[in-house]
C-alpha positions as CSV (number, residue, x, y, z in Angstrom):
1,X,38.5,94.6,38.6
2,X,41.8,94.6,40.1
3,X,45.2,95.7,39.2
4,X,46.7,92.3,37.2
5,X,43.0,92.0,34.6
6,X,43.4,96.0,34.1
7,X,47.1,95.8,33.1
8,X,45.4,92.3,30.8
9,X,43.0,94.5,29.5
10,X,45.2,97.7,28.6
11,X,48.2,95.3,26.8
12,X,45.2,93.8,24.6
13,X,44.0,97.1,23.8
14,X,47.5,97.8,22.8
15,X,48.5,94.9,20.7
16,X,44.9,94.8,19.1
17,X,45.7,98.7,17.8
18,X,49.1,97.9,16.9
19,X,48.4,95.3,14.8
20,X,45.4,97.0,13.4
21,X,47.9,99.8,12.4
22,X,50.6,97.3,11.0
23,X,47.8,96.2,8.8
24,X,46.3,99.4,7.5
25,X,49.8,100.2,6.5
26,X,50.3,96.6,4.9
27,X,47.0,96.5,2.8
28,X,46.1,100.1,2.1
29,X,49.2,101.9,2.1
30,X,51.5,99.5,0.4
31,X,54.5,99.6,2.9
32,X,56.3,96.5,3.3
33,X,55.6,94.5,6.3
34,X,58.6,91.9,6.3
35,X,62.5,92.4,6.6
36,X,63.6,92.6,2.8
37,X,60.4,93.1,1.4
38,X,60.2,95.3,-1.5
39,X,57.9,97.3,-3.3
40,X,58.2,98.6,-6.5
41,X,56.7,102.5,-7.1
42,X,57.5,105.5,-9.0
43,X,57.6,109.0,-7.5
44,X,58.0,111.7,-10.0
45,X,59.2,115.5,-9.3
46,X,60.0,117.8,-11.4
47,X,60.9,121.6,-11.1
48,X,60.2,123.6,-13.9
49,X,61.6,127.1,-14.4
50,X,60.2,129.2,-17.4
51,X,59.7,133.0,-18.3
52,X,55.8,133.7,-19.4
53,X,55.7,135.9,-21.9
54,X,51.7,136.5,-21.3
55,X,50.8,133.9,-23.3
56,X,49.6,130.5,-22.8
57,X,52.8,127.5,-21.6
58,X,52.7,124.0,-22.2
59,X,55.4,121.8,-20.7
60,X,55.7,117.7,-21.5
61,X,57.3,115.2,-19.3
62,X,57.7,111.7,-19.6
63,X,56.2,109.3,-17.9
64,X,57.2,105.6,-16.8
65,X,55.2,103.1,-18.7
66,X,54.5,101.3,-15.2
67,X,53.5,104.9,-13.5
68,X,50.8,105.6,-16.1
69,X,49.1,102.1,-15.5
70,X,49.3,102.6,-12.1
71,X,47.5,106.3,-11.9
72,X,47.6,106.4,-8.1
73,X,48.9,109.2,-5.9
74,X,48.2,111.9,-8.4
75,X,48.7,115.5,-6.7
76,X,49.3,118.9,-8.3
77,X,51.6,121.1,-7.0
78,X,50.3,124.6,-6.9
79,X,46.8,125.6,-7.6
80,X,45.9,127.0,-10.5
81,X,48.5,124.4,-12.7
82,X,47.1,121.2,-13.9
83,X,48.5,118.4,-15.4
84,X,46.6,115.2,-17.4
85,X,48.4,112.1,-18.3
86,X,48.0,111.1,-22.3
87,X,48.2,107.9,-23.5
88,X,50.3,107.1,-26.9
């Protein structure tokens, strides 16, 4: 194989994997492809400062109506501290 079908080869390789890449991130991930595209999400954080006085705390925040639908991309901060989204 000479030099010219090698450097054919290694640019296919390369566009191949980039646009495998650009469309991972499209379809799975939710990130917007085109110029001006936009995608509506909530991302929550809270810091919550409190004194424990040895007893059990329970703290309640809000939630968007659109972010409880959704229920993707839940994470807990620490371990040990849960969290469960209730419906009204």
């Amino acid at each position: 194989m000479n030099a010219r079908w090698k450097l054919i080869v290694a640019v296919a390789l390369l566009v191949l994997s980039g646009g495998g890449v650009a469309t991972y991130k499209t379809l799975k991930l939710g990130v917007p492809f085109w110029k001006g595209e936009q995608v509506h999400d909530w991302q929550i954080e809270a810091r919550v400062s409190f004194l424990a006085t040895g007893r059990s705390v329970k703290a309640r925040l809000s939630l968007p109506a659109a972010a409880v639908e959704q229920m993707s991309g839940q994470e807990s901060g620490s371990l040990g501290y849960h969290y469960n989204i209730e419906r009204n």
